[in-house]
N, C-alpha and C positions, 0 to 999 in steps of 0.2 A: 570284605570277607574275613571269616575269622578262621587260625591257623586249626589245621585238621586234629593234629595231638601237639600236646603240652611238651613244649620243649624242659626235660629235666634240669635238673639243679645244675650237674656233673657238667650238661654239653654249654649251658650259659656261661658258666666259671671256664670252661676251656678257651670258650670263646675271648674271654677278656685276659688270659692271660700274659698276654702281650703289652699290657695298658700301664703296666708297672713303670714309675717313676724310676731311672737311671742314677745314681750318684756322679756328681760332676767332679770330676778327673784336673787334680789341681797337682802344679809344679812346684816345685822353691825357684825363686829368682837370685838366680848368679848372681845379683850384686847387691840386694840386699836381705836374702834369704825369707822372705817371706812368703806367704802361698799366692800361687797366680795361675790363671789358665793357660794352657801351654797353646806355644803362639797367637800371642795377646802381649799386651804393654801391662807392664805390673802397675798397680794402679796408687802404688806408695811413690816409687820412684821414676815410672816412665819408663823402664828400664824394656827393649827391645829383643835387638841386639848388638853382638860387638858394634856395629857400625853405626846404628839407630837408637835416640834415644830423646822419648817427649819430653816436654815442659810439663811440669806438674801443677797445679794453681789450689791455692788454698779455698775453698767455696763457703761460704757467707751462710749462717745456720740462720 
């Protein structure tokens, strides 16, 4: 079945306006100031926290 009236420009756009891409929300890392995701391993240094702290590996281009 085909819809009874034409849904407008106005109510389609309302409709989507939630669809909007977010900007990701980034930290400095304590220890070597660079941008990282907050709670997340910084991905220069491994860097956690105080107590926590990955190995970092150089990867092969």
């Amino acid at each position: 079945m085909l819809p009874v009236k034409k849904k407008s420009k106005t109510r389609t756009r309302t409709k989507r306006a939630h669809h909007a891409l977010t900007r990701v929300n980034l930290a400095a890392c304590p220890k070597c100031g660079k941008p990282k995701r907050p709670h997340a391993a910084c991905g220069i240094c491994g860097y956690v926290s105080s107590k926590v702290s990955l190995p970092v590996t150089e990867e092969e281009a």
